[in-house]
RONU-90637 format. One record per residue (C-alpha): residue in one letter; chain; x, z, y. Coordinates in steps of 0.1 Angstrom, whole numbers, m for minus. Layout:
BEGIN
<r A A <X Z Y>>
...
//
This chain:
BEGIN
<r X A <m1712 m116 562>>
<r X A <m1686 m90 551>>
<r X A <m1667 m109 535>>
<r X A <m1666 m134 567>>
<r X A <m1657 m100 587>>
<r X A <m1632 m91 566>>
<r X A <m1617 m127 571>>
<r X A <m1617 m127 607>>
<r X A <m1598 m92 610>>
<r X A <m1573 m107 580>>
<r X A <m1567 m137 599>>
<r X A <m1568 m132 637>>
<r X A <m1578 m98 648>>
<r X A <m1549 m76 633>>
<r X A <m1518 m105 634>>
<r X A <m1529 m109 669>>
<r X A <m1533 m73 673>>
<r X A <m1500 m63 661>>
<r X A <m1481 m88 682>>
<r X A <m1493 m73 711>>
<r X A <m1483 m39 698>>
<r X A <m1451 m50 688>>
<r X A <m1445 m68 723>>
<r X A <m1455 m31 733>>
<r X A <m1427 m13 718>>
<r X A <m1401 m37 724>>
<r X A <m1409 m45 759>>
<r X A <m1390 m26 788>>
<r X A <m1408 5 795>>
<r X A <m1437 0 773>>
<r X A <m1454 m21 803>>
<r X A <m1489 m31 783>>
<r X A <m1496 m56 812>>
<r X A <m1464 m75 804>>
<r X A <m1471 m77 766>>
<r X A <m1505 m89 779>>
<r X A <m1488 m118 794>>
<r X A <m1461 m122 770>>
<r X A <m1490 m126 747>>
<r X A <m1512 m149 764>>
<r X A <m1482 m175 768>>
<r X A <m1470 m176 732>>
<r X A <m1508 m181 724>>
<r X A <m1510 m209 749>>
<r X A <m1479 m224 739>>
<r X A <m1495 m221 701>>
<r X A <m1527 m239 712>>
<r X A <m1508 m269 736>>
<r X A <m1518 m300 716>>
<r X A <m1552 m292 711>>
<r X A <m1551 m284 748>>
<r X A <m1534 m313 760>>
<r X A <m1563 m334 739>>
<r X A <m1593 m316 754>>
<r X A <m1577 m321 791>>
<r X A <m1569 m355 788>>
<r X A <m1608 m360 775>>
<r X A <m1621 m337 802>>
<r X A <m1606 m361 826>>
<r X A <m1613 m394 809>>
<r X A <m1652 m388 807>>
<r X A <m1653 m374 847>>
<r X A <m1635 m406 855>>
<r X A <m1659 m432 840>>
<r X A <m1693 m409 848>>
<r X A <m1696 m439 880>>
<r X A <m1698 m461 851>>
<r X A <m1721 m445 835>>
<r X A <m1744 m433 867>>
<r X A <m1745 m473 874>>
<r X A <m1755 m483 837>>
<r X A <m1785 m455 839>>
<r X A <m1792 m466 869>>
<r X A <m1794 m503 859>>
<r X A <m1810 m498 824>>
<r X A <m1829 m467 838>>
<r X A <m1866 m480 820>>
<r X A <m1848 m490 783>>
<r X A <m1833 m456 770>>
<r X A <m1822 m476 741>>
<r X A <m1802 m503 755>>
<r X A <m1790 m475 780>>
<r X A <m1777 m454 751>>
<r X A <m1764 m488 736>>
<r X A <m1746 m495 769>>
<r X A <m1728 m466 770>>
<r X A <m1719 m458 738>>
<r X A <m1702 m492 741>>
<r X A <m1685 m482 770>>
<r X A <m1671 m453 755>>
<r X A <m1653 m479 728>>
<r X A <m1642 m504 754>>
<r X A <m1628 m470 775>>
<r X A <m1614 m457 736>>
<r X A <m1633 m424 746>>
<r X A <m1650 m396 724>>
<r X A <m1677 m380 740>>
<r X A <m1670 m349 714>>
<r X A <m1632 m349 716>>
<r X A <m1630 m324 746>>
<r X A <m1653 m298 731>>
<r X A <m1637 m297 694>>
<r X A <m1605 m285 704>>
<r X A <m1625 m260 726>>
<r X A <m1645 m248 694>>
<r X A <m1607 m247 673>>
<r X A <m1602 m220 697>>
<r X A <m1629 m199 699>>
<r X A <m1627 m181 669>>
<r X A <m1592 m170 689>>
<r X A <m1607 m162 722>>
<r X A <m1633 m142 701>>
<r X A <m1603 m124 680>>
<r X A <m1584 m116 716>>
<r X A <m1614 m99 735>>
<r X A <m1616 m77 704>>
<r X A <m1582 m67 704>>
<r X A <m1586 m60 746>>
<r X A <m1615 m44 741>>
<r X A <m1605 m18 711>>
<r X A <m1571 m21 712>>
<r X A <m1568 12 735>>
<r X A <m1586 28 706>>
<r X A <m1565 53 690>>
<r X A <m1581 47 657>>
<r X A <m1572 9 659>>
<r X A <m1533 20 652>>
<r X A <m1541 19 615>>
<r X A <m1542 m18 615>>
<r X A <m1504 m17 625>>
<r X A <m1483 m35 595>>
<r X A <m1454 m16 586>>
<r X A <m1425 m33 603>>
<r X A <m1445 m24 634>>
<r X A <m1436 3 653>>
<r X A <m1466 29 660>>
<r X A <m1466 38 692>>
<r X A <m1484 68 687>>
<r X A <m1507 66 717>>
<r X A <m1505 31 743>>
<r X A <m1500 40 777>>
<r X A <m1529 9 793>>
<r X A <m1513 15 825>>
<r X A <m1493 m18 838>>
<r X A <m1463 m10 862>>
<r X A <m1481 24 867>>
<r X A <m1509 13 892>>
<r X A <m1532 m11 874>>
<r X A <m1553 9 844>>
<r X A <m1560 m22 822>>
<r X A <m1582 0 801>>
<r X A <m1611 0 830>>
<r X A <m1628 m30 851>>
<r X A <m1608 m43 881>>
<r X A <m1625 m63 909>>
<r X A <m1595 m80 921>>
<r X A <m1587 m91 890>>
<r X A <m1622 m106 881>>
<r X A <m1623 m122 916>>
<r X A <m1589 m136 913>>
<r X A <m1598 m152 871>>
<r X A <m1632 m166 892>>
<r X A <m1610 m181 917>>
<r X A <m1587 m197 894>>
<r X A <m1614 m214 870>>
<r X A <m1630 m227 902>>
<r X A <m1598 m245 908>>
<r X A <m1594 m256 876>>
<r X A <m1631 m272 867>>
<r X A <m1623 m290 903>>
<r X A <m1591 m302 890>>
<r X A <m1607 m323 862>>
<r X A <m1633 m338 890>>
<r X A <m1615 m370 900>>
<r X A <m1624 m373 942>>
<r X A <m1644 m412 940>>
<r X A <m1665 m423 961>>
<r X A <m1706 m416 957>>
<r X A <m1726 m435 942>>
<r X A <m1753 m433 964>>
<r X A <m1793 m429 942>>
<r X A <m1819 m427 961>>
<r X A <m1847 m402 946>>
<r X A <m1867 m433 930>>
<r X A <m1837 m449 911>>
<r X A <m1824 m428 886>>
<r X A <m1836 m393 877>>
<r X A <m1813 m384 850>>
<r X A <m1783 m395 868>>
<r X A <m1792 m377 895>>
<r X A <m1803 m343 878>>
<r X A <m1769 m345 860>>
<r X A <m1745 m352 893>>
<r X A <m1765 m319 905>>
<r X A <m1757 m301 873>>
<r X A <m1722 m308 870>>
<r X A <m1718 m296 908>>
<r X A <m1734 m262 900>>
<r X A <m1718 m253 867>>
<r X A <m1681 m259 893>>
<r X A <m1693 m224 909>>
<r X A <m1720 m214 885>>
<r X A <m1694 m207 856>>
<r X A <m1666 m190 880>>
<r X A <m1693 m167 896>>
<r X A <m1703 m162 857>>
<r X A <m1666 m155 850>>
<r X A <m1666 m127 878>>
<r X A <m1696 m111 869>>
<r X A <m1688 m105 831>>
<r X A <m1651 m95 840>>
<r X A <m1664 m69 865>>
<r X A <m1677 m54 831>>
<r X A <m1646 m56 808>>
<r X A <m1612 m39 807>>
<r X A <m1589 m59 837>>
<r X A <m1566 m64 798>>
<r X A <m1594 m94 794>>
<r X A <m1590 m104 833>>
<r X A <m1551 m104 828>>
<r X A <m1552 m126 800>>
<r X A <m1580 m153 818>>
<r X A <m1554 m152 847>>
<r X A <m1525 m159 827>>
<r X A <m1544 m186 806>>
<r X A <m1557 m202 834>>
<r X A <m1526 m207 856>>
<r X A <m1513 m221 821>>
<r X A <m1544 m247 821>>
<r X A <m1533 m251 857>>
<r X A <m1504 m262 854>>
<r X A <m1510 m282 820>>
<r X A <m1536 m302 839>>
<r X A <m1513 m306 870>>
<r X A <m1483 m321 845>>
<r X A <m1508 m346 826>>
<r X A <m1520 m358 856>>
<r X A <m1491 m363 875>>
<r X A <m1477 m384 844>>
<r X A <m1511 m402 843>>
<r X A <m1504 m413 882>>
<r X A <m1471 m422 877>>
<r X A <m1477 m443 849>>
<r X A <m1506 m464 873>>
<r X A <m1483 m467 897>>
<r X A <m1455 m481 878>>
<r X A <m1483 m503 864>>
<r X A <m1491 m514 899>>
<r X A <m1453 m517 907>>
<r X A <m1454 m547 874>>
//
C-alpha cells in the first residue's frame, strides 16, 4: 500500500502539483484562480482522445437504447436470446458497451490526484513537494481577482458546476421519439428509461451537494472541465450531423 502511495504522489500528485505552482508564480499577479484554469485546460487538452472516445460512445449507446427497449420488449420472456440479440446489435452498430467507461477509469486516478492537490495545496507544508526549478512562493495567496477565497466552499460555484453537468448529461440524450411500454410489457426497459431520467438530475444535484463541501478551487476546475466537455460534445456532434446530412445530400 505504501509503496502504491508513494507511486501516486511520484506520478501525479506532485507533477501536477508543481504545475499549478509554477502557473502560480509566473502568472500575472499571482491570480490562483487563473492557474486553476490554466491548469484544468492543459489537462483537458492532455486527456482529448480518450475524451473524444468516451463521448462518441456515450452518444452511440443513447442513440440505439430504442433498439434495444424494442428487442427487450420483444424477447422480454427469453433473457438469453435477449442478451444474444443485443449483443449482436452492438456488432452490427460496431459498438462497445465498455468503451465509454474505460477512458473514464484512464482518468480517475487524475481526477483523484487533482482534488488532492485542491484540497492540500493551500497547505503550507505542501511547499516541500516543490522541485527545484520551481519557484516557492513562500505562502499562496487562494484569493482569485481578490473577491473569490478558493480555499473555502462557494455556493455559486457549486450551483453553477451542477448546472453545467445537467447540461451536459442532456447533451448526450439524443431527443427520439418514446417508445411507448405499457406497465405489463417490459419491466426492465421500463425501470431503466426511469433510471437514466433520474441519474440527469440525481448526479448534478449530487455534484452541488458535495461541492457545497469542498474548497470553490475543486468547483473552478469542474466548471472549467465541463464547459471543455461542453464544447467537445457540441464540435463532435455538429461534425456527426453534417456528415448525415451530406450523406442524405448523396
Amino acid at each position: 500500500m505504501n509503496f502504491l502511495i508513494s507511486a501516486f504522489n511520484l506520478i501525479l500528485y506532485q507533477p501536477l502539483f508543481n504545475t499549478l505552482v509554477l502557473l502560480y508564480e509566473i502568472l500575472p499577479g499571482h491570480d490562483f484562480g487563473l492557474a486553476i484554469i490554466i491548469l484544468t485546460v492543459l489537462i483537458r487538452l492532455v486527456l482529448y482522445p480518450s475524451s473524444l472516445q468516451s463521448i462518441r460512445s456515450q452518444k452511440a449507446m443513447a442513440e440505439i437504447q430504442p433498439k434495444i427497449q424494442e428487442i427487450q420488449r420483444n424477447y422480454k420472456n427469453d433473457q438469453a436470446k435477449q442478451a444474444q440479440v443485443i449483443m449482436e446489435l452492438y456488432r452490427k452498430e460496431r459498438i462497445s458497451p465498455f468503451s465509454g467507461c474505460l477512458p473514464l477509469l484512464l482518468q480517475l486516478p487524475i481526477l483523484i490526484a487533482l482534488y488532492q492537490v485542491f484540497w492540500r495545496g493551500f497547505q503550507p507544508e505542501q511547499l516541500v513537494n516543490l522541485y527545484s526549478f520551481v519557484p516557492h512562493p513562500g505562502q499562496i495567496n487562494p484569493f482569485s481577482l481578490g473577491i473569490v477565497n478558493l480555499s473555502q466552499p462557494n455556493a455559486i460555484f457549486a450551483i453553477l458546476s451542477g448546472a453545467l453537468q445537467f447540461l451536459q448529461t442532456k447533451m448526450l440524450n439524443p431527443r427520439q421519439k418514446e417508445y411507448s411500454l405499457k406497465p405489463k410489457d417490459n419491466k426492465t426497459s421500463q425501470f431503466s428509461e426511469i433510471m437514466q431520467k433520474e441519474m440527469l438530475y440525481i448526479f448534478p444535484v449530487f455534484t452541488v451537494f458535495i461541492l457545497l463541501r469542498l474548497p470553490s478551487a475543486i468547483g473552478l476546475y469542474w466548471i472549467i472541465t465541463t464547459l471543455f466537455a461542453i464544447i467537445q460534445q457540441y464540435l463532435v456532434f455538429r461534425k456527426q450531423t453534417d456528415a448525415n446530412i451530406q450523406i442524405l445530400h448523396q
